[in-house]
VEXMARMI-208623 format. One record per residue (C-alpha): residue number from 1; x, z, y. Coordinates in Angstrom, 1 decimal. Layout:
- num_px_pz_py
- NUM_X_Z_Y
...
This chain:
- num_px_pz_py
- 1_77.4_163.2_-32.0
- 2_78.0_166.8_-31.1
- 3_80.6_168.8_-29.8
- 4_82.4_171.9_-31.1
- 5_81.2_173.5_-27.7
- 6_77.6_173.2_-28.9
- 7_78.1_175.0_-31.9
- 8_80.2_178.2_-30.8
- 9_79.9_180.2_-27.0
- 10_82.9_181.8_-25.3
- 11_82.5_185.3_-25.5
- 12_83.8_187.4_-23.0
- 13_83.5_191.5_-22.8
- 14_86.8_192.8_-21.0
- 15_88.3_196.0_-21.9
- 16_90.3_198.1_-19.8
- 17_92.5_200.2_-21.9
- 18_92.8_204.0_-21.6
- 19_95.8_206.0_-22.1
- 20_93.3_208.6_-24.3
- 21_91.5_206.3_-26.9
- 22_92.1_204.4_-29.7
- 23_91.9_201.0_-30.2
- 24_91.9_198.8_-33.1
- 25_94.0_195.2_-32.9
- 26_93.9_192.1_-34.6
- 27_96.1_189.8_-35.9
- 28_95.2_186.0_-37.3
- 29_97.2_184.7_-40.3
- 30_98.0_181.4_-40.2
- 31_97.2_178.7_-43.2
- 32_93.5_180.0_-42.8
- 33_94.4_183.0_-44.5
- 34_92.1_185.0_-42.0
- 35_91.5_187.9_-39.6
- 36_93.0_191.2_-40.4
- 37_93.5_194.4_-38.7
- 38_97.1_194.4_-37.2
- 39_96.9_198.2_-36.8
- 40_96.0_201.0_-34.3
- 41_97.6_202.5_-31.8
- 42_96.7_204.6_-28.1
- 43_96.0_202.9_-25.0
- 44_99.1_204.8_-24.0
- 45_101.3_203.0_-26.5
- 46_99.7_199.3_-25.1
- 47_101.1_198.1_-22.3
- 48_98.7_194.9_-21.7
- 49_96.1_197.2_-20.0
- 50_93.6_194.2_-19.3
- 51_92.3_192.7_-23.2
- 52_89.2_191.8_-24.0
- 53_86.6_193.5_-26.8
- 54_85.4_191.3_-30.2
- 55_82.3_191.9_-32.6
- 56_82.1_191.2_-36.5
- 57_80.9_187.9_-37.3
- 58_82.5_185.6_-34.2
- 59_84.6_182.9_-34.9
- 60_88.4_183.7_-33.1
- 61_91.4_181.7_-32.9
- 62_94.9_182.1_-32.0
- 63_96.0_179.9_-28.7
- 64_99.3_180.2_-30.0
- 65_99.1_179.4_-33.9
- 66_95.1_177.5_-34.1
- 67_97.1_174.4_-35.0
- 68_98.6_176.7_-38.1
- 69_95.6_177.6_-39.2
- 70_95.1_180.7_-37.2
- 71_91.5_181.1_-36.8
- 72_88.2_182.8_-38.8
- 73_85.8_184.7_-38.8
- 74_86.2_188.4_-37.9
- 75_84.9_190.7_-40.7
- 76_82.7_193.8_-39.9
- 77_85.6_196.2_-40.2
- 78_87.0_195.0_-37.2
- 79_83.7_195.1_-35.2
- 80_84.7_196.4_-31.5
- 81_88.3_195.8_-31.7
- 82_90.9_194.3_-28.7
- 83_92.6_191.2_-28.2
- 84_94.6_189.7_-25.7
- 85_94.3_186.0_-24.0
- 86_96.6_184.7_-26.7
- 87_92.8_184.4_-28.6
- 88_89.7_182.9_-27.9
- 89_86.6_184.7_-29.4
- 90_83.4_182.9_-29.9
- 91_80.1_183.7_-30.9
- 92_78.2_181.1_-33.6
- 93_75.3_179.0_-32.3
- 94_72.9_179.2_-35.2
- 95_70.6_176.5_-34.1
- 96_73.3_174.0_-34.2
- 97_75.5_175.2_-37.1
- 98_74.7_177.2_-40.2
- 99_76.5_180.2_-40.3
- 100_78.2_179.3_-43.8
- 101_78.3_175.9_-43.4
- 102_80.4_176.5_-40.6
- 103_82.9_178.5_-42.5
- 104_83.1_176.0_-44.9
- 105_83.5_173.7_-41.7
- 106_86.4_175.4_-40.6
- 107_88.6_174.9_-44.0
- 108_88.3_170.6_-43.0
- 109_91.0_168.6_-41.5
- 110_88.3_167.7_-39.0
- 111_88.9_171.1_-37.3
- 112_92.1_171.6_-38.3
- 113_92.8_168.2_-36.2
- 114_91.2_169.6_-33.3
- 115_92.8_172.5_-33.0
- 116_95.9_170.5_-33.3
- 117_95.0_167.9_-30.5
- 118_93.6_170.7_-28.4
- 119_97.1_172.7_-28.7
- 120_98.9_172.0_-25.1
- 121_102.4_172.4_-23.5
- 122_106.1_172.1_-24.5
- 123_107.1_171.8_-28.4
- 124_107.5_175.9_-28.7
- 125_104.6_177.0_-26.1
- 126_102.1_175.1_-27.3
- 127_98.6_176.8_-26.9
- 128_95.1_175.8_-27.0
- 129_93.3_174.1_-24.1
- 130_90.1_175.3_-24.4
- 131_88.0_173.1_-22.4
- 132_89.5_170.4_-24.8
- 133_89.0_172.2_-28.0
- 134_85.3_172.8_-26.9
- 135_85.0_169.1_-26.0
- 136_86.1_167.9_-29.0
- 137_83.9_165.3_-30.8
- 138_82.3_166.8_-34.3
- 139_79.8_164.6_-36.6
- 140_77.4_167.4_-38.3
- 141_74.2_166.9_-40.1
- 142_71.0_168.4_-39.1
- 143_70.2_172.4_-40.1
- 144_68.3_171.6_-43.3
- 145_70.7_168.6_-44.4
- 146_73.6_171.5_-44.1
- 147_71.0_174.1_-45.9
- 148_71.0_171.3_-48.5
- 149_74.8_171.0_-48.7
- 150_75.7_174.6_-48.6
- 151_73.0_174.9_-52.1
- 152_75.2_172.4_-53.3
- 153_78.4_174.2_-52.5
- 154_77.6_177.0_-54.1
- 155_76.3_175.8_-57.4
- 156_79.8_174.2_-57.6
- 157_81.3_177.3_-56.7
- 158_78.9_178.6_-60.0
- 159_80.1_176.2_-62.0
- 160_83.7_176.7_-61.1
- 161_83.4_180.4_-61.3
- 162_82.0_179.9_-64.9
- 163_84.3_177.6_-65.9
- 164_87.3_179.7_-64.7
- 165_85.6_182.4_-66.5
- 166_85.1_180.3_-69.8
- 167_89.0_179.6_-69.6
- 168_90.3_183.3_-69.2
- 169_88.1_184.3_-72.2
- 170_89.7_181.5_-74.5
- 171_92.4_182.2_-73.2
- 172_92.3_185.4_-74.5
- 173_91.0_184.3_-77.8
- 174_93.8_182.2_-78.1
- 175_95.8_185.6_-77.7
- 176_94.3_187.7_-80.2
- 177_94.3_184.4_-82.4
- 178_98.3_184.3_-82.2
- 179_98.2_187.9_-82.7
- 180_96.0_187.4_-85.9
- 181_98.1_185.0_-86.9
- 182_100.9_186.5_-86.6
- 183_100.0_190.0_-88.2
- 184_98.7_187.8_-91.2
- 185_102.3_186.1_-91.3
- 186_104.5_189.7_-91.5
- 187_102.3_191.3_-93.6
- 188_102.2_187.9_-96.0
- 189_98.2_187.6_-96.5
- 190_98.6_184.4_-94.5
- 191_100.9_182.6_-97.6
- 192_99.3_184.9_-100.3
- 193_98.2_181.9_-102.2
- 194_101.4_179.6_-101.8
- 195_103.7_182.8_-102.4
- 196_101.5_183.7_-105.7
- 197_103.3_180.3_-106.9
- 198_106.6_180.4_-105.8
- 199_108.0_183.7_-106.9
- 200_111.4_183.9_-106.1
- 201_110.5_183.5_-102.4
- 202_111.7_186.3_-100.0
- 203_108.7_188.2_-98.6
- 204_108.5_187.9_-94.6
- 205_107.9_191.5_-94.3
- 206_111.2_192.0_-96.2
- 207_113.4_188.8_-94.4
- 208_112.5_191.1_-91.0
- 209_113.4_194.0_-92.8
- 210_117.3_192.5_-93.2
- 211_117.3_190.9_-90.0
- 212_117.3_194.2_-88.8
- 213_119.3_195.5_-90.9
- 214_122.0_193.3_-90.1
- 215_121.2_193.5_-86.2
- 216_122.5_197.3_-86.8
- 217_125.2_196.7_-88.9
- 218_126.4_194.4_-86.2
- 219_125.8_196.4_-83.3
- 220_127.7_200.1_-85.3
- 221_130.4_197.3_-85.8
- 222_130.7_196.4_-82.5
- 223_130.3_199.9_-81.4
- 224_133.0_200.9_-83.9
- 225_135.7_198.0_-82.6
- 226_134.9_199.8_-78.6
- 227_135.5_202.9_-79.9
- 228_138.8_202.0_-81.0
- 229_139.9_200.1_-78.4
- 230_139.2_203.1_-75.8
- 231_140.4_206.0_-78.0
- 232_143.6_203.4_-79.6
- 233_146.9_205.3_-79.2
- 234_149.5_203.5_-76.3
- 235_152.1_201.4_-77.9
- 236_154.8_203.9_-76.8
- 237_153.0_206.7_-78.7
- 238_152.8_204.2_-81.9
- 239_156.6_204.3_-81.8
């Protein structure tokens, strides 16, 4: 039995922010929806002066919001950027865990429930104990068993993506097959035979043709009736 401590390593480079640079910030979107650039602004405009620097690739959480869902990987584009001690940054121990078997580790209610145990304090100031979280029990198989698994993941992935793939192009058949259909239905070639027999059916091409027609006719009428209603002489002028 492991622990989520042997699989990731606080990292820690401190930052002191200058008035004259430029930093980039982070925010965490909670319901695993990942780690995004919240923007950038001047040291000047940041009044926490004391933050702490992160690199692409580490695993990072949200103290606050972990039990949300906060937490991910950070992408390269954010490689160097700041963050306060409301997050926890962490670099991946590859000789326990599997780079993308972790990630698909961290989408399991196994982590979701200890970020939710780990998660401290009153009902609206909750944040993450970290020596908890860290401590927290985690059953993983060995490197190639997870090598093995993460092969398996991603043939299902494969399939899925094919099958997905399979669907939208039906699905599109099935469009240009109504289409069909329906062209061969207003221009007639679809009833060709059956009309050949029955003569004194009306043609669809000229059953649309009177539809519309009588769409106009009905709309110049009501036009018509509005246009005598506004323009109708007061019943004092009548008399």
């Amino acid at each position: 039995m492991k622990r989520i401590g042997d699989l990731l390593t606080r990292h820690k480079t401190p930052v002191d922010v200058q008035d004259d640079v430029t930093y980039k910030q982070v925010t965490i979107r909670t319901n695993y929806k990942g780690v995004v650039l919240r923007g950038t602004q001047s040291g000047a405009a940041i009044l926490t002066k004391s933050q702490w620097r992160v690199s692409a690739d580490q695993f990072i959480l949200s103290r606050i919001d972990a039990r949300n869902g906060a937490f991910g990987i950070i992408p390269p584009e954010l490689e160097g950027a700041i963050v306060t001690n409301d997050f926890l940054a962490f670099d991946i121990n590859e000789a326990e865990v599997e780079r993308e078997f972790f990630s698909v580790f961290l989408q399991s209610p196994l982590f979701l429930e200890a970020c939710i145990k780990a998660s401290r304090g009153n009902t609206n100031r909750k944040r993450v104990d970290e020596d908890f979280f860290l401590s927290f029990p985690v059953n993983l198989p060995p490197i190639s068993e997870q090598h093995r698994l993460i092969a398996k993941i991603n043939r299902a992935r494969a399939a899925l993506a094919t099958a997905q793939q399979e669907i939208s192009n039906q699905e599109d058949l099935v469009a240009k097959l109504k289409q069909a259909i329906l062209q061969e239905a207003i221009t007639g070639r679809l009833t060709a035979g059956w009309r050949a027999a029955q003569t004194d059916v009306e043609p669809a091409s000229q059953l649309l043709a009177r539809i519309r027609a009588e769409k106009a006719r009905l709309v110049a009428a009501l036009l018509q009736a509005v246009l005598r209603e506004a323009f109708a002489p007061a019943a004092s002028d009548a008399a």
